[in-house]
C-alpha positions as CSV (number, residue, x, y, z in Angstrom):
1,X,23.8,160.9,108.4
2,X,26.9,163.1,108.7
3,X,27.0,166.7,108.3
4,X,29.8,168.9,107.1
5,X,30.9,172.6,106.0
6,X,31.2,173.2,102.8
7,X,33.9,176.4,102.0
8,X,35.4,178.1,99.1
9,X,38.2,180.1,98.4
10,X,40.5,181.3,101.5
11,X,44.2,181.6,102.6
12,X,45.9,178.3,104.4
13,X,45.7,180.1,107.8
14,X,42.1,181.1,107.7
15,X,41.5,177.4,106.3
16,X,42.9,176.0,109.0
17,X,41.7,178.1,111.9
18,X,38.4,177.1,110.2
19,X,39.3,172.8,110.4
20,X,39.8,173.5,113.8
21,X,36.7,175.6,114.7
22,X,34.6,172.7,112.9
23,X,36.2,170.2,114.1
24,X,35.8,171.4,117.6
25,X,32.3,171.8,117.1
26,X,31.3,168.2,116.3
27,X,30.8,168.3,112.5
28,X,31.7,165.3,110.5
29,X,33.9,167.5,107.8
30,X,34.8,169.6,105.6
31,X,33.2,169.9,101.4
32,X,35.8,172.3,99.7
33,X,34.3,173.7,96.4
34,X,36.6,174.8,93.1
35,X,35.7,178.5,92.6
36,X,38.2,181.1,92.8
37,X,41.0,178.5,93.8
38,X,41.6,174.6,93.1
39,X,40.4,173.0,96.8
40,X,43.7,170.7,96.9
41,X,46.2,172.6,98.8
42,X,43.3,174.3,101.2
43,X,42.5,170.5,102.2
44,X,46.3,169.9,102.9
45,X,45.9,173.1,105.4
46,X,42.5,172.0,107.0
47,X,43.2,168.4,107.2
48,X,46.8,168.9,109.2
49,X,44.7,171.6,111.8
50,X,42.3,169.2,112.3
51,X,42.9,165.3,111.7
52,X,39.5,163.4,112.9
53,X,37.9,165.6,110.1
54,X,36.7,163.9,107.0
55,X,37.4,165.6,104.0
56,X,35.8,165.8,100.2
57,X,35.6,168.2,96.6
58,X,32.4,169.3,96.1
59,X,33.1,169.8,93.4
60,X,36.6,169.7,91.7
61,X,36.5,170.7,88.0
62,X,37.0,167.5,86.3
63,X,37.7,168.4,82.5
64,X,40.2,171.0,83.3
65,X,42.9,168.0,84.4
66,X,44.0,165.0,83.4
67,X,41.9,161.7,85.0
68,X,45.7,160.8,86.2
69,X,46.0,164.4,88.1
70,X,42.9,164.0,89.5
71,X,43.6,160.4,90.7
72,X,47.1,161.2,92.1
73,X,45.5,164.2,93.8
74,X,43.2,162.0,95.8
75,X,45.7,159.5,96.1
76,X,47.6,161.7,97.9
77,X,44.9,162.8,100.3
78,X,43.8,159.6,101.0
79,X,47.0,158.9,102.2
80,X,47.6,161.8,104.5
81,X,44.3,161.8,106.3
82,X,43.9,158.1,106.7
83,X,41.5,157.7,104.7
84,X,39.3,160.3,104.9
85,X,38.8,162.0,102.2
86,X,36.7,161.3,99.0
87,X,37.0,162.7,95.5
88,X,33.9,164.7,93.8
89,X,34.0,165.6,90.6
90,X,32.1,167.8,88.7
91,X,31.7,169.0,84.7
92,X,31.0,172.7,85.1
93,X,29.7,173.9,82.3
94,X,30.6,174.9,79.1
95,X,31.6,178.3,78.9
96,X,34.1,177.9,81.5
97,X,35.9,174.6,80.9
98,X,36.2,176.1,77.3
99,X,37.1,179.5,77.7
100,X,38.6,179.5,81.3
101,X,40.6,175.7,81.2
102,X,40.8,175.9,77.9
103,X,39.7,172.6,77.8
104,X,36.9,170.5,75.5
105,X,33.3,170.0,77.5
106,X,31.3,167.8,74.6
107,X,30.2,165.5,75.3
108,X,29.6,166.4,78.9
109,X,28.0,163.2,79.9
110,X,29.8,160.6,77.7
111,X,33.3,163.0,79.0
112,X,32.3,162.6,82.5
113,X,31.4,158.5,82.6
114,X,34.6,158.4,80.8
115,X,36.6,160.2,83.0
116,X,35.3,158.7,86.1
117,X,35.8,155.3,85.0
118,X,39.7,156.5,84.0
119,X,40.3,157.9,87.4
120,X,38.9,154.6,89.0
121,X,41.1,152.3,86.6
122,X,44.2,154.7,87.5
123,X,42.9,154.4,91.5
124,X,43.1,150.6,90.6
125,X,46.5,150.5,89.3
126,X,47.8,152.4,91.9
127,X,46.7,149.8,94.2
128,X,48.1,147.3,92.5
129,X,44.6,145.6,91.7
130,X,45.2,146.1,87.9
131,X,47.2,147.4,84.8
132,X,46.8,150.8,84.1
133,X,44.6,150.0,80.9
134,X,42.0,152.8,80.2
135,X,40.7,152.8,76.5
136,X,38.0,155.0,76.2
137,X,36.6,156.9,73.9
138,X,38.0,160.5,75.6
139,X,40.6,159.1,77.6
140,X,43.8,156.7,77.0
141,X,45.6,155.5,79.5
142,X,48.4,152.5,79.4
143,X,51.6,154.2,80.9
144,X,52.7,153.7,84.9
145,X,56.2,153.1,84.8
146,X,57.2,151.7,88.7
147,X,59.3,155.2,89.1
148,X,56.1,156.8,88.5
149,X,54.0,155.1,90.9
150,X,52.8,156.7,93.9
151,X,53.6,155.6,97.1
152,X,51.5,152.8,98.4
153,X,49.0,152.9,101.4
154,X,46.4,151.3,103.1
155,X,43.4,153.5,102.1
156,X,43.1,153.3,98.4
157,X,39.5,152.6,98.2
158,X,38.6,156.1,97.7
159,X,35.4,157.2,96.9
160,X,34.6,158.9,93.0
161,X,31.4,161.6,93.5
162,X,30.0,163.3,90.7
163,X,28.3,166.3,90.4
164,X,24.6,165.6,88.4
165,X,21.6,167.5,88.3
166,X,19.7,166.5,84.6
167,X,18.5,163.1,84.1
168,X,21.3,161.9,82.0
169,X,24.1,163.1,84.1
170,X,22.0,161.3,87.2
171,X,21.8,158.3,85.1
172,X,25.3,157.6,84.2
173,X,26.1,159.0,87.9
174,X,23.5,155.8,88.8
175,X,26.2,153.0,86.3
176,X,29.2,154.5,87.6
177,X,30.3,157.0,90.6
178,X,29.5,156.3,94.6
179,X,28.2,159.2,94.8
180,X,26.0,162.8,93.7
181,X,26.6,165.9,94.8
182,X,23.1,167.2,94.5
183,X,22.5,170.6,93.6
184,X,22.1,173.3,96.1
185,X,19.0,174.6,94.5
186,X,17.0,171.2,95.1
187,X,13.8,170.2,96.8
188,X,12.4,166.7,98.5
189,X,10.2,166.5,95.4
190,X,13.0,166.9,93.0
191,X,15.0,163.8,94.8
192,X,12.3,161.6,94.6
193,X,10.6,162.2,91.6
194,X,13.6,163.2,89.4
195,X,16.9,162.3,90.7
196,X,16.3,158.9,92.0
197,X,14.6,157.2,90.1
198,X,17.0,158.3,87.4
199,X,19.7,156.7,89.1
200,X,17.8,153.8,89.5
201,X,17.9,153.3,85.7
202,X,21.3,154.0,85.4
203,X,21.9,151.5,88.4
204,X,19.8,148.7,86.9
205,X,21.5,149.2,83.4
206,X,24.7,147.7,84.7
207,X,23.0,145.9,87.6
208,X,23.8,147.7,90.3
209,X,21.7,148.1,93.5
210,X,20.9,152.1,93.8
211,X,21.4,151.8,97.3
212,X,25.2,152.1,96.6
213,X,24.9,155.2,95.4
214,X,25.0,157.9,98.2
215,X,23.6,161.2,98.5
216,X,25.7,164.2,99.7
217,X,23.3,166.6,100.0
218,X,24.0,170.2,100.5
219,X,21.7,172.7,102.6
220,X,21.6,176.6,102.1
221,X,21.3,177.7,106.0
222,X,20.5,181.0,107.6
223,X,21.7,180.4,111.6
224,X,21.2,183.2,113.9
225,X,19.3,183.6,117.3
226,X,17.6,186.5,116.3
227,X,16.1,188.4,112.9
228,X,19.2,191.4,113.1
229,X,21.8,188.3,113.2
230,X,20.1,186.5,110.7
231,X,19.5,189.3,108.1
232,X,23.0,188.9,106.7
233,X,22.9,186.2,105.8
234,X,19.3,185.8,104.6
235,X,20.3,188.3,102.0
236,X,23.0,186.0,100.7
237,X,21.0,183.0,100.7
238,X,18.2,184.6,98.8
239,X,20.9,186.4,96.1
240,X,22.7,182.5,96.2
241,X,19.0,181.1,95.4
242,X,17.8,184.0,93.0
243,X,21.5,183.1,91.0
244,X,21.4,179.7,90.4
245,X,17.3,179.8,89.6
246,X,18.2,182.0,86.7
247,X,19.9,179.4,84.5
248,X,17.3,177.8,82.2
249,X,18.9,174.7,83.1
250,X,17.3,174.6,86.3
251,X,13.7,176.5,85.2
252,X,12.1,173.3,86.1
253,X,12.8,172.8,90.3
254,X,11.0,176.1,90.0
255,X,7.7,174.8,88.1
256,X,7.8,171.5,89.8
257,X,6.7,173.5,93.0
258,X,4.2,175.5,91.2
259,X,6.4,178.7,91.0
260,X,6.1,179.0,86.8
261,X,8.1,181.8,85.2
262,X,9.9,182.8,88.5
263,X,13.3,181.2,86.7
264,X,12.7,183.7,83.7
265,X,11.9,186.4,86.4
266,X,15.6,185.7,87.7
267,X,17.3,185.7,84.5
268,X,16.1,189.2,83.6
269,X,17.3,190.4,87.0
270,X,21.0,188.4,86.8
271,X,21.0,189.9,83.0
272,X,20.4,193.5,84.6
273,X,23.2,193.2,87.1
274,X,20.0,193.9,89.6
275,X,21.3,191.4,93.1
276,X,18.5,193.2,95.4
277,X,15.6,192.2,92.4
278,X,17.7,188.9,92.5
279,X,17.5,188.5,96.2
280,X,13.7,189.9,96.6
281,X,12.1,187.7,93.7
């Protein structure tokens, strides 16, 4: 098992002060996440401070680039941190790759097998292993002219995550990424009675071992040595719990544990603008 940090937006400098803290530390890596900022440039900053690091999207928003950016993105990465970085990719959801990309979500799942297996057949080419030939039903590609090609490398075997939380999305996750990025709002029973064994279908559909498929699991923490230092950031964590239990979407980790309604509970409160409800539900 490895353990990283996973960060959002920041400047290069704090990014990189931040490599080096972590890396000083003993953690395996760093997760970068696509919020206020894309995570590609804040990588380039954390991986030059600190170079033993592993690094990874968690997620990168996959519909709001082309399954060739995305590819040459972690083509380049691969390259400049010898090897350690994979690429996760993620759908978000609709409102925001339609109204803030500008880009078309439907049909998330069919998109997002799609545009993994593009980004794999582009990874491919750019190794030399294949043609660029991608024909699917969202995404064409057949164009790599050599003057176009990206420099070559030993560490092209790079890892294509996927964010999936529904059963479908964990299914097609199952047939075609290396990985999930699991959802931060999870639980031990979700995993095993939801999440897994829909990968396993997926898995077996194209006969594929499950097993191949690994888990990057992330874990909302509240460190501190005493209550004072830990009341901080308890707050956050139970406002960053409270906000992603009040989409509908994820009602059910709630009533799985025997805590029915509390995901309606939370979508009143995010509705009201009410964070201390939020956090205190």
């Amino acid at each position: 098992m490895k353990i990283d940090l996973m960060v959002g937006s920041s400047r290069w400098a704090d990014t990189a002060t931040l490599a080096r803290e972590v890396e000083a530390a003993g953690l395996s890596g760093m997760v970068f996440t696509e919020t206020g900022q894309t995570p590609w440039l804040s990588i380039a900053a954390a991986a030059t401070a600190a170079p033993s690091l592993t690094y990874s999207t968690g997620i990168a928003v996959a519909f709001g680039m082309s399954p060739m950016v995305a590819a040459s993105l972690a083509w380049e990465l691969a390259d400049n941190t010898g090897g350690r970085f994979r690429l996760g990719l993620g759908s978000q959801v609709r409102a925001h790759v339609e109204r803030r990309y500008g880009a078309e979500f439907d049909p998330p799942v069919g998109r997002m097998r799609d545009y993994i297996q593009a980004v794999k057949a582009t990874l491919a080419a750019f190794r030399g292993d294949a043609d660029l030939a991608h024909d699917g039903p969202h995404y064409k590609l057949s164009l790599l002219p050599d003057q176009w090609r990206p420099l070559s490398h030993g560490h092209g075997d790079i890892k294509v995550d996927v964010s999936a939380v529904g059963p479908a999305m964990c299914k097609m996750a199952g047939a075609v990424a290396d990985g999930i990025h699991v959802h931060p709002v999870h639980s031990v029973h979700y995993l095993n009675t939801r999440l897994l064994p829909s990968v396993a279908v997926g898995a077996a559909a194209v006969g594929r071992d499950p097993s191949e498929v690994d888990l990057l699991i992330p874990s909302i923490i509240v460190p501190g040595d005493t209550p004072e230092e830990r009341a901080d950031l308890l707050t956050l964590a139970r406002t960053r719990i409270g906000f992603y239990g009040a989409t509908k979407n994820y009602a059910y980790q709630f009533d799985d544990l025997g805590f029915d309604g509390v995901s309606a509970e939370l979508n009143r409160h995010l509705k009201a603008d009410d964070s201390t409800a939020l956090a205190n539900e």
